[in-house]
C-alpha positions as a Markdown table, in Angstrom:
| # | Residue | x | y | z |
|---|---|---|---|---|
| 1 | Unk | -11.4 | 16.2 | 2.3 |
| 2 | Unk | -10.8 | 14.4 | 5.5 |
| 3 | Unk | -10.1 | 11.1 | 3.8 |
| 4 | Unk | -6.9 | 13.1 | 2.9 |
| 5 | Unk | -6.5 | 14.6 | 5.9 |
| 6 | Unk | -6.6 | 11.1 | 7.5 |
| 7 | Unk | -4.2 | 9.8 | 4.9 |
| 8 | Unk | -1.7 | 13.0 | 5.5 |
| 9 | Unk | -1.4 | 12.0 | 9.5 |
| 10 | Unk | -1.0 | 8.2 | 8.6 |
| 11 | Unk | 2.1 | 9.1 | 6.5 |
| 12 | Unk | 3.4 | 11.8 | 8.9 |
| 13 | Unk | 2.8 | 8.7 | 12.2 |
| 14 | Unk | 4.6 | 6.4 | 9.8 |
| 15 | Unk | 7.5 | 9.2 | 9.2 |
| 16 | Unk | 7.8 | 9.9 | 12.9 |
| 17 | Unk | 7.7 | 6.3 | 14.2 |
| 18 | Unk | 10.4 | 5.2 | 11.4 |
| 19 | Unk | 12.8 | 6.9 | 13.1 |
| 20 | Unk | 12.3 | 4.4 | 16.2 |
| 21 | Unk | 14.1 | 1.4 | 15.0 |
| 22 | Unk | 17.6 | 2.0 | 15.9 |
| 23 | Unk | 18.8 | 0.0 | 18.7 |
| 24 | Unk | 19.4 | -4.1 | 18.2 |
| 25 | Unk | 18.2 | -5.2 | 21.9 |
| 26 | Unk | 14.5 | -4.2 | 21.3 |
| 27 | Unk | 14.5 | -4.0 | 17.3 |
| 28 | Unk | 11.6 | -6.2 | 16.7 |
| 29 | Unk | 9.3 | -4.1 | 19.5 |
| 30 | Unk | 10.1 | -0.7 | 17.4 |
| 31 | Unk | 9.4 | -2.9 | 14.1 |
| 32 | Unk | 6.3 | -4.1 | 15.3 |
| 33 | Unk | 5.0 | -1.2 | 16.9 |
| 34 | Unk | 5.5 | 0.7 | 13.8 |
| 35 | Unk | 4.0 | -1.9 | 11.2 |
| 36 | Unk | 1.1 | -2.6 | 13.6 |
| 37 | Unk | 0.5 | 1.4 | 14.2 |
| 38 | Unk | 0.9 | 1.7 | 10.4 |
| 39 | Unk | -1.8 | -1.2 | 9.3 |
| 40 | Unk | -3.8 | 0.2 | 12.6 |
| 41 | Unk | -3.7 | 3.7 | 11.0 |
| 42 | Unk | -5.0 | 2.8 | 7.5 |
| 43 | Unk | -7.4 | -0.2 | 8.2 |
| 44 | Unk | -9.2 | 2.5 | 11.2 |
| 45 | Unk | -8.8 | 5.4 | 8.7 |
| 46 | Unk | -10.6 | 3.7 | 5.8 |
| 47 | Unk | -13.3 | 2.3 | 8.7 |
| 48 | Unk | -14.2 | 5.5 | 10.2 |
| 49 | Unk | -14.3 | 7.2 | 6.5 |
| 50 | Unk | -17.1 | 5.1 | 6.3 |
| 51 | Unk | -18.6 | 6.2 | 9.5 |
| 52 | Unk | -17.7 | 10.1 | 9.1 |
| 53 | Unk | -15.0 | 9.9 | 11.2 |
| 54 | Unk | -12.0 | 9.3 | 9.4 |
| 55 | Unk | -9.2 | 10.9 | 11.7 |
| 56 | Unk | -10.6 | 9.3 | 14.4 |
| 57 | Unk | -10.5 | 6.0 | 13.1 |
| 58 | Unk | -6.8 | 6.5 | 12.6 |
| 59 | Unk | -5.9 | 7.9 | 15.8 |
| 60 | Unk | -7.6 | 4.9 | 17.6 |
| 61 | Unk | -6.4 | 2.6 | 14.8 |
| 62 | Unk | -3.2 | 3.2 | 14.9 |
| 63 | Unk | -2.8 | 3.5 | 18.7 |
| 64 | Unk | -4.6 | -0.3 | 19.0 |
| 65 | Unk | -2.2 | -1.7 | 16.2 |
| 66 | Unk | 0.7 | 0.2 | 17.3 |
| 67 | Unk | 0.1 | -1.5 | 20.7 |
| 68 | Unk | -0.6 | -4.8 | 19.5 |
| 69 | Unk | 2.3 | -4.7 | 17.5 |
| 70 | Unk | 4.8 | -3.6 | 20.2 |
| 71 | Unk | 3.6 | -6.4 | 22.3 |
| 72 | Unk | 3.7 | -9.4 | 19.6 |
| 73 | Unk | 7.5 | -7.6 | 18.7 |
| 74 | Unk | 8.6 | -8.0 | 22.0 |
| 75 | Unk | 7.9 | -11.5 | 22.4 |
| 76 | Unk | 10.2 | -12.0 | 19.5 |
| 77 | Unk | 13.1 | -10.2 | 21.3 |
| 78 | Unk | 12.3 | -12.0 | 24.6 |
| 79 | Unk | 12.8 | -15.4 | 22.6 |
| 80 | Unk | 16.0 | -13.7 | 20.5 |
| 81 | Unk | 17.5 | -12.7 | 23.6 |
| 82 | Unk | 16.7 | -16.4 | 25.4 |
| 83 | Unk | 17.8 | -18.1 | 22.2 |
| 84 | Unk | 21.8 | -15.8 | 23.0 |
| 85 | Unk | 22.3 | -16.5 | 25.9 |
């Protein structure tokens, strides 16, 4: 049972980050932050199942990979906005 709850707030983080990726200047931040919160979500899910701690796993999961992807993203829009001017 909470492997599906765990599964059910990983889609619902994914549906509510999606909505992010909008604006061109810092499009590669909200795509990175998204993917890595995404992968971060699922990968911590499917580790703390193991543990008995499922949601957990996710919550931290996702919020290290969301992080970690918002970071690598904005590199890439530091070096697209150096590379227009």
């Amino acid at each position: 049972m909470k492997f599906v709850i765990t599964i059910t707030a990983t889609i619902g983080l994914i549906c509510v980050l999606s909505g992010c990726a909008s604006q061109d200047s810092t499009v590669n931040t909200k795509r990175g932050a998204i993917g890595g919160a995404a992968v971060g979500a699922i990968a911590g899910g499917i580790i703390g199942h193991q543990s008995g701690h499922g949601l957990e796993g996710a919550a931290i999961g996702g919020a290290v990979g969301g992080a970690g992807g918002a970071v690598l993203g904005s590199a890439e829009d530091e070096k697209n906005t150096e590379q227009n001017q």
